[in-house]
C-alpha positions as CSV (number, residue, x, y, z in Angstrom):
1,X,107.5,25.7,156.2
2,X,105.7,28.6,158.6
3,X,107.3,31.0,156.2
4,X,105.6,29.3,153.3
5,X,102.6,28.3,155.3
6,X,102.4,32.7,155.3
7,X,102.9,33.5,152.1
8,X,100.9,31.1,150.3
9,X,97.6,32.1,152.9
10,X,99.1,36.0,152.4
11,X,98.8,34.7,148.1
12,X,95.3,33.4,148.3
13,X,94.1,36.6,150.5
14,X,95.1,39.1,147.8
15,X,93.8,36.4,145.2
16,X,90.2,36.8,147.0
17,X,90.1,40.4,147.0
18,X,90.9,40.1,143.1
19,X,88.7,37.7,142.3
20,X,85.3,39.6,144.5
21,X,86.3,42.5,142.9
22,X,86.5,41.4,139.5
23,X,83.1,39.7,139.7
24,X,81.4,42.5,140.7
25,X,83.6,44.7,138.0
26,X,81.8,42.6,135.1
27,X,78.5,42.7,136.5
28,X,78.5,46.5,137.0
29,X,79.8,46.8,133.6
30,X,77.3,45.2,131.8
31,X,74.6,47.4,134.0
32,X,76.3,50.8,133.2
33,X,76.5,50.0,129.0
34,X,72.9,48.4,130.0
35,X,71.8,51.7,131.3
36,X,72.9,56.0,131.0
37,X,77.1,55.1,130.0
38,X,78.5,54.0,126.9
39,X,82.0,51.7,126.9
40,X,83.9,54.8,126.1
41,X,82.5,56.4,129.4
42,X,83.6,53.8,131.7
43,X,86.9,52.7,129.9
44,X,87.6,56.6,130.9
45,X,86.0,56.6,134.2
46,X,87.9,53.7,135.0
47,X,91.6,55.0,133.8
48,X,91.4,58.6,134.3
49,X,90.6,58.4,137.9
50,X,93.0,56.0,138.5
51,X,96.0,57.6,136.9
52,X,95.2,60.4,139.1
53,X,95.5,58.3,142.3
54,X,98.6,56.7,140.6
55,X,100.8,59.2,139.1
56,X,103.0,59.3,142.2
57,X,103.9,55.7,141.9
58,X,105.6,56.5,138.4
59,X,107.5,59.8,139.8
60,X,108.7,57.8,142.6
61,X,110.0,54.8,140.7
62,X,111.3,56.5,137.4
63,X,114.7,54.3,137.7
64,X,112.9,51.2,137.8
65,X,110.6,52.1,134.8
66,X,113.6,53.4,132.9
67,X,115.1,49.4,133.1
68,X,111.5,48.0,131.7
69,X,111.7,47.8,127.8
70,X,109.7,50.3,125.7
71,X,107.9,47.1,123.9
72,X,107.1,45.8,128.1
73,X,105.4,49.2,128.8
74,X,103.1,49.2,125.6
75,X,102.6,45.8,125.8
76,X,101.4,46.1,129.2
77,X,98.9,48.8,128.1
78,X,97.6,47.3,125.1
79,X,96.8,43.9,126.7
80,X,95.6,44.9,130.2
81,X,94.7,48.5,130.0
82,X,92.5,50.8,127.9
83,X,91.8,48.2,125.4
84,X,90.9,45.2,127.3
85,X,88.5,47.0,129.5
86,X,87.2,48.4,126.0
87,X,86.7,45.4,124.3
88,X,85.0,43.6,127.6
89,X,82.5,47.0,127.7
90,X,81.6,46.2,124.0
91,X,81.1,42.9,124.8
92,X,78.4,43.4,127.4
93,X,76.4,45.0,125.0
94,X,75.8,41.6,123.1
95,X,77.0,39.0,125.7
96,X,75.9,38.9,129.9
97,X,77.9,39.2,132.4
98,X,77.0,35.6,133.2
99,X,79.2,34.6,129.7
100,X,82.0,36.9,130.3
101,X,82.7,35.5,133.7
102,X,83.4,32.2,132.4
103,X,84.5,32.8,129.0
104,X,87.3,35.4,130.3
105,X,89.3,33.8,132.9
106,X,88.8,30.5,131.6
107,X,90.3,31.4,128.2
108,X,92.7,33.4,129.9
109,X,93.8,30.2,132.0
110,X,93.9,27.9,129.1
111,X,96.2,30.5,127.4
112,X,98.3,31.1,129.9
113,X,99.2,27.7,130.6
114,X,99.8,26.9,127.0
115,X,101.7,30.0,126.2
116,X,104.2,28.7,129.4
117,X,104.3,25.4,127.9
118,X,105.4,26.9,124.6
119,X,107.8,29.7,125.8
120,X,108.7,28.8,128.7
121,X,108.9,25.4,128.2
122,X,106.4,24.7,131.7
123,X,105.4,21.1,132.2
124,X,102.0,21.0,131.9
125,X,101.5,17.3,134.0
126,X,98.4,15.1,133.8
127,X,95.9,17.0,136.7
128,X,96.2,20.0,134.9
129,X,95.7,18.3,131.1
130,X,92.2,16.7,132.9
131,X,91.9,21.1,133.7
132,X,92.2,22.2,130.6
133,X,89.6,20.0,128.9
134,X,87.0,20.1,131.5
135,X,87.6,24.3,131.1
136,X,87.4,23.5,127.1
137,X,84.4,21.6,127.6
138,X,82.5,24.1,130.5
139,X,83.3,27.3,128.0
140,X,82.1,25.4,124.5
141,X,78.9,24.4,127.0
142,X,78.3,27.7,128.3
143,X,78.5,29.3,124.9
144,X,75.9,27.1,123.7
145,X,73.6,27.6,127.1
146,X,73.4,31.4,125.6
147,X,71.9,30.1,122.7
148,X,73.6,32.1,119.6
149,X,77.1,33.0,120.0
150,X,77.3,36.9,119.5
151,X,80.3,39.3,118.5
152,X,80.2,39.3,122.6
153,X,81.4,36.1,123.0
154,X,84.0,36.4,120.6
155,X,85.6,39.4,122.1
156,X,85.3,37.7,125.6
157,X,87.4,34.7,124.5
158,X,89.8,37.3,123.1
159,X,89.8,39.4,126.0
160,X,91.2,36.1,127.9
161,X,93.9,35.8,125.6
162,X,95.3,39.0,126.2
163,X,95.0,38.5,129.9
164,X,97.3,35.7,129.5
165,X,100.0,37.1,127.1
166,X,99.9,40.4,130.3
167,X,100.4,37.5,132.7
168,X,103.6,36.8,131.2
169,X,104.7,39.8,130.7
170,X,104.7,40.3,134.6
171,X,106.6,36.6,134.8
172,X,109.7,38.1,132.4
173,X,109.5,41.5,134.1
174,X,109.2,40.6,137.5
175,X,108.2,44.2,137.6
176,X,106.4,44.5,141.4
177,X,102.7,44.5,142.1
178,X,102.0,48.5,142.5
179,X,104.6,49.4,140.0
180,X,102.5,46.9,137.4
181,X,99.3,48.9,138.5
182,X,100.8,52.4,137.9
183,X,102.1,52.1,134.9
184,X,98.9,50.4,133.6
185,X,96.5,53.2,134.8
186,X,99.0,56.0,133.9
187,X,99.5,54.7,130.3
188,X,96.1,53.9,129.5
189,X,94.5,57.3,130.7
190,X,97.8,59.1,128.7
191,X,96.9,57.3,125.4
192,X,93.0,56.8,125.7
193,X,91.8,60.3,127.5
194,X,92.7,62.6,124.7
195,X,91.4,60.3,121.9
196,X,88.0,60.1,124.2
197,X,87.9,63.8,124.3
198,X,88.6,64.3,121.0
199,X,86.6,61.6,119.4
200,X,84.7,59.0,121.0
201,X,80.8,59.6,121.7
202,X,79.4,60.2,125.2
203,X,76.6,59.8,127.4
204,X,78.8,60.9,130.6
205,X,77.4,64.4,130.7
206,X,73.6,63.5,130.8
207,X,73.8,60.4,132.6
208,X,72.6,61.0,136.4
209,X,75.4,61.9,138.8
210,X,74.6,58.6,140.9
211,X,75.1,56.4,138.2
212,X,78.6,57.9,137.6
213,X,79.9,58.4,141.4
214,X,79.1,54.4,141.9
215,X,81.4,53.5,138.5
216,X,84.4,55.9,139.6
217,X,84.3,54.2,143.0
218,X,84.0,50.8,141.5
219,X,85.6,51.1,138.4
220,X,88.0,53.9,139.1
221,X,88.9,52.5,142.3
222,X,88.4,49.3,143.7
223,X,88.8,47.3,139.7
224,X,92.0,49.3,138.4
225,X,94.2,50.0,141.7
226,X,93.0,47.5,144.5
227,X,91.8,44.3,142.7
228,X,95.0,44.9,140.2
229,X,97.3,45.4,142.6
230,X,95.7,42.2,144.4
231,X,96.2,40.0,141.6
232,X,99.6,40.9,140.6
233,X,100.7,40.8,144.5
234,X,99.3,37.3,144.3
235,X,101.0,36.3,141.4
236,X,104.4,37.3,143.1
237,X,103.2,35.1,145.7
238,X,101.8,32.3,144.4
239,X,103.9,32.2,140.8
240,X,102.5,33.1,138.1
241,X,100.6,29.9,136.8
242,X,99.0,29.4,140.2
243,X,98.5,33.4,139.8
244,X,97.1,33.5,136.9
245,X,94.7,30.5,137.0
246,X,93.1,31.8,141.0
247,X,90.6,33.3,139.1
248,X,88.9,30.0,139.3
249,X,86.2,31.4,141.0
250,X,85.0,33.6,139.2
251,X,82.6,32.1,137.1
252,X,80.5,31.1,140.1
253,X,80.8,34.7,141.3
254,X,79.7,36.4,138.8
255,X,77.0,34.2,138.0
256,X,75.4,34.8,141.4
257,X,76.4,38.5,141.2
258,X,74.6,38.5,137.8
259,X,71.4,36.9,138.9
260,X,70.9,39.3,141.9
261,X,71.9,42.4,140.7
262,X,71.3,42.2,137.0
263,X,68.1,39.7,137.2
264,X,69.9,37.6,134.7
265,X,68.9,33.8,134.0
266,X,70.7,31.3,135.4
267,X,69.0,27.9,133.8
268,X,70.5,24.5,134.8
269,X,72.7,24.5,131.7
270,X,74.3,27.8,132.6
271,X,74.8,26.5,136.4
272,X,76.4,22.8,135.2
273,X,78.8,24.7,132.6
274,X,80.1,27.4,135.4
275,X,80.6,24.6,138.0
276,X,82.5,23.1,134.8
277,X,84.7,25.6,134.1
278,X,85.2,26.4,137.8
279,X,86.6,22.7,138.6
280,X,88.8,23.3,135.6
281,X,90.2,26.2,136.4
282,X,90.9,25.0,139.8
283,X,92.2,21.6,138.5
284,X,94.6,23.7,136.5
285,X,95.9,26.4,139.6
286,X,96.7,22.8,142.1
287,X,98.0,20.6,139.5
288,X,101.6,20.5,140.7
289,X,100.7,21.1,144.0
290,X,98.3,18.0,144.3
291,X,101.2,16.1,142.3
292,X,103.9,17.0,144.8
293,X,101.1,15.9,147.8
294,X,100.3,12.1,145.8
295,X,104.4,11.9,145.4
296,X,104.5,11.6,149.1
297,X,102.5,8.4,149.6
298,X,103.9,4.8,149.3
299,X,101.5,4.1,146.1
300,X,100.8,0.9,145.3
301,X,104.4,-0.2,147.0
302,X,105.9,1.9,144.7
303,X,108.6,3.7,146.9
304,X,109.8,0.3,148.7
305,X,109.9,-1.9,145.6
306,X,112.5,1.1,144.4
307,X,114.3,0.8,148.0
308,X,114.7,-3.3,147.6
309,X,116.3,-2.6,144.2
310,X,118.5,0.1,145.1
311,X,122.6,-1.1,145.1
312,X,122.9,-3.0,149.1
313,X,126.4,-0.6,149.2
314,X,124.6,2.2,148.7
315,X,122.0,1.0,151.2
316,X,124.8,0.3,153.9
317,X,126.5,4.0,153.3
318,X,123.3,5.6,153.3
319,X,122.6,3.7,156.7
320,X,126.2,4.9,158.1
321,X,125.1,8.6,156.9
């Protein structure tokens, strides 16, 4: 029980630093398209610097990588590297960072747990059914507090899905934390830097040089190895439904974050819909958990009306035992 006791408390730690991080990673998003960097800029500010930091990690575990499948590696790439942080920068130009803090994880939840239901054949149970509407309902709410729904919002809810489908990618892989991280950062920076240099626009080289040292720190450093590193160690903690639904938080988080940093609105419609999704979310990460805890309890004589009817032989050599 200690043991557990540890690595569930160890789980929600590294899930905290995820979740804080990832907050802060779409509010500072939205100010950098908002201000002297494109979406191109920071996907690359974002990958380049930490493939740099990174590239070791590959090196040192070649044998490992060389067990992953080919389709595992791209897939990882193409639904948690260059192009999700790419789509989520486009987004911002259209949508806040108020809307992509509940529109991302909670689609990405909802995804998840359906896409383990379908595959993996997961039981879903009745706590987290109640969690996945009250997350359907806070999401369809929030939209509408924004008024219009923009190309933003659309890509947002996309965004979630691919955040689930890289969730279960880890679960088949079982491929560790920093390992994940490396071969994320490292892909994306081999793919997406020379099609940057090449093609894409840019507003790196005239934006001011304070504006870029905060994103490599933040973007380059604490989003893409310390916060994704966090959330895969807590997946491997937790599992990867309770993993990939911690992100509960976020909506709250970034709604705060968004309202001090970014002076964005936050109207009681917008406050009611995050608290929404945030209660699903979390309805949907202690489902089992909260069903394993009611299991325990003599409900409504349950238990002992099962104990009168059980065979008196039995009984008797269960006594003797």
């Amino acid at each position: 029980m200690a043991i557990n006791s540890r690595k569930i408390l160890s789980g929600l730690g590294w899930a905290i630093i995820a979740i804080t991080i990832w907050s802060g990673s779409l509010v500072f998003l939205r100010l950098g398209v908002m201000t002297s960097l494109n979406a191109y800029d920071l996907t690359m500010l974002r990958f380049g610097v930490a493939a740099l930091i990174l590239s070791p990690v590959i090196f040192h575990r070649t044998i490992k990588t060389a067990r992953i499948r080919p389709v595992s590696l791209i897939s990882m790439v193409a639904t948690f590297g260059a192009p999700y942080v790419l789509l989520i920068a486009m987004a911002m130009k259209t949508a806040p960072a108020t809307a992509a803090g509940a529109l991302n994880p909670g689609v990405m939840a909802i995804a998840s747990l359906l896409l383990g239901w379908i595959i993996f054949n997961d039981r879903i149970g009745p706590v987290r059914v109640v969690g996945l509407i009250i997350t359907t309902i806070g999401i369809i709410l929030f939209t509408r507090a924004d008024g219009t729904v923009t190309i933003g919002h659309l890509i947002l809810g996309g965004t979630g899905i691919m955040w689930a489908i890289y969730a279960l990618i880890i679960r088949r892989t079982a491929i560790p934390a920093l390992h994940a991280t490396a071969i994320i950062a490292v892909g994306s920076a081999l793919v997406y830097l020379p099609v940057y240099l090449m093609i894409l626009p840019k507003q790196i080289v005239s934006a001011p040089i304070m504006d870029v040292l905060i994103q490599v720190g933040f973007q380059g450093i604490l989003v893409s190895i310390v916060a994704l590193y966090a959330f895969n160690r807590s997946t491997e903690l937790l599992g990867p439904t309770a993993g990939a639904s911690l992100p509960a938080l976020i909506p709250v988080a970034t709604l705060s974050l968004g309202v001090l940093i970014l002076n964005e609105t936050a109207g009681a419609d917008r406050v009611a819909s995050a608290i929404l999704v945030t209660v699903g979310l979390a309805l949907i990460l202690v489902g089992p958990p909260a069903m394993r805890w009611l299991s325990k309890f003599d409900l409504y004589g349950l238990n002992r009306k099962k104990r009168d009817t059980t065979n008196p032989i039995e009984q008797s050599s269960g006594d003797m035992k």
